[in-house]
C-alpha positions in Angstrom: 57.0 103.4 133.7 59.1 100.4 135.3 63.1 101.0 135.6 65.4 99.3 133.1 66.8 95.8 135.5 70.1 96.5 133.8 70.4 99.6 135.0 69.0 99.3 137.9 71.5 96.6 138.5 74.6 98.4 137.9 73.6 101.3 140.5 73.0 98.5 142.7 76.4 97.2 142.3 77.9 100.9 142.4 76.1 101.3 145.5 77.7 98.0 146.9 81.0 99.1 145.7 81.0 102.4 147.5 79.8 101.1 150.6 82.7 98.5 150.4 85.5 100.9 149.4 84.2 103.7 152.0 86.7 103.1 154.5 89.4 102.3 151.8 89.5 105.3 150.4 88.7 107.7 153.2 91.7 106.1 154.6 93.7 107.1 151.4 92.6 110.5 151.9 90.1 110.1 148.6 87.2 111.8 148.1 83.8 110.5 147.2 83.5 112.2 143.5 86.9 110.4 143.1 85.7 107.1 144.4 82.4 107.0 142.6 84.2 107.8 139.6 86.4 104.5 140.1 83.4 102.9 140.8 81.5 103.8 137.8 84.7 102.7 136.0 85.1 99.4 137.2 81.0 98.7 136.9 81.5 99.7 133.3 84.6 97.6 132.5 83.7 94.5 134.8 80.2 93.6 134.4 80.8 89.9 134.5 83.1 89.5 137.2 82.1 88.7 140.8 81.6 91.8 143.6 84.9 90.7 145.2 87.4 91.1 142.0 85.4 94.5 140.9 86.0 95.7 144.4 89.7 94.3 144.5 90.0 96.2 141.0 88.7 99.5 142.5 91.2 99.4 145.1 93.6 99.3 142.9 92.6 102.0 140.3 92.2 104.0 143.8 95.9 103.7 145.2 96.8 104.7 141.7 94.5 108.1 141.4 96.3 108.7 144.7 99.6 108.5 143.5 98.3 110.8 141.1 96.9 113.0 143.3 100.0 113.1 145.5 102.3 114.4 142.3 103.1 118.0 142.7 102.4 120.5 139.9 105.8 120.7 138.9 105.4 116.7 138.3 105.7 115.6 134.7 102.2 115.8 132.5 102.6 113.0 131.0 103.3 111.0 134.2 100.4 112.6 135.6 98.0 111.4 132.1 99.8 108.1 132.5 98.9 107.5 136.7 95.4 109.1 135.8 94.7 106.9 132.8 95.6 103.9 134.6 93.5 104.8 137.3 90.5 105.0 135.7 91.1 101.4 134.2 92.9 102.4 130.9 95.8 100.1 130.1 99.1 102.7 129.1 102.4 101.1 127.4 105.2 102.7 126.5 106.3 102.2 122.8 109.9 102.6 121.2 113.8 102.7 122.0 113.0 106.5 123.5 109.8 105.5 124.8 108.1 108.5 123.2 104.9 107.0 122.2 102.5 105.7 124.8 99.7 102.4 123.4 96.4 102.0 124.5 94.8 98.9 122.6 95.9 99.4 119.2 96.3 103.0 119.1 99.6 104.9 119.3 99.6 108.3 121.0 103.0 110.6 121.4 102.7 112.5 124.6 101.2 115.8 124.3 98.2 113.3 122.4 98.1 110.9 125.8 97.7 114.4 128.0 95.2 115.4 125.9 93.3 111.9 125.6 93.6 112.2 129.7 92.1 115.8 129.5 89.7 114.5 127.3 88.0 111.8 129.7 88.2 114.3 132.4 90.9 112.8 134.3 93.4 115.3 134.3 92.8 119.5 134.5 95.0 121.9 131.7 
C-alpha cells in the first residue's frame, strides 16, 4: 500500500517545524506535546506558505501558549480561553461597548461559550 504524498508531506513539514522550533521552545520552558500541537496547527492552517513564515507563525502561537501557561489559577477563564485560543491560531475579538461577547469569524460567543469553545478543542482543562 503506497503512503498518501499529501500526508506524507505535512509530517514532513511537521517534522521540519519541530526540529526548527526545538530550541525555541525548550528555551520558553515549552514542552514537546505543546509544541507539536502548535505545529500541527500551523501545518493545518498554512499549507501554502513558505517553511520560514509557518515557522515564524509557530513562534508566535508559542510565546502566546506561554503566556497562557504562566497565568495563575486564580487568572481570569476567559483570559486564559482567549491566550489559549490565540495560541493555537484562532483569531479572538472582542465585541460591544462592555466587551462581553468575544468573535471568531462570523460567530458571536459570550464568555462562558468562548471557555467552553476553548475546552472544546482541548486547549484549556475545566
Amino acid at each position: 500500500m503506497s503512503e498518501d504524498p499529501e500526508a506524507a508531506h505535512e509530517r514532513a513539514a511537521i517534522q521540519h517545524m519541530m526540529r526548527r522550533l526545538h530550541g525555541f521552545a525548550g528555551g520558553l520552558g515549552l514542552d514537546e506535546r505543546d509544541t507539536r500541537r502548535i505545529a500541527e496547527g500551523v501545518a493545518a492552517d498554512m499549507p501554502l506558505r513558505t517553511d520560514e513564515e509557518r515557522v515564524v507563525e509557530a513562534q508566535a502561537r508559542l510565546a502566546v501558549a506561554l503566556m497562557a501557561s504562566r497565568m495563575g489559577d486564580e487568572a481570569d477563564p476567559v483570559l486564559k480561553a482567549v491566550a489559549a485560543l490565540e495560541a493555537a491560531g484562532i483569531a479572538v475579538e472582542p465585541v460591544g461597548d462592555e466587551m462581553d461577547r468575544w468573535r471568531i469569524g462570523d460567530l458571536l460567543f459570550s464568555d462562558a461559550e468562548l471557555v467552553r469553545v476553548a475546552m472544546s478543542r482541548g486547549l484549556m482543562e475545566e
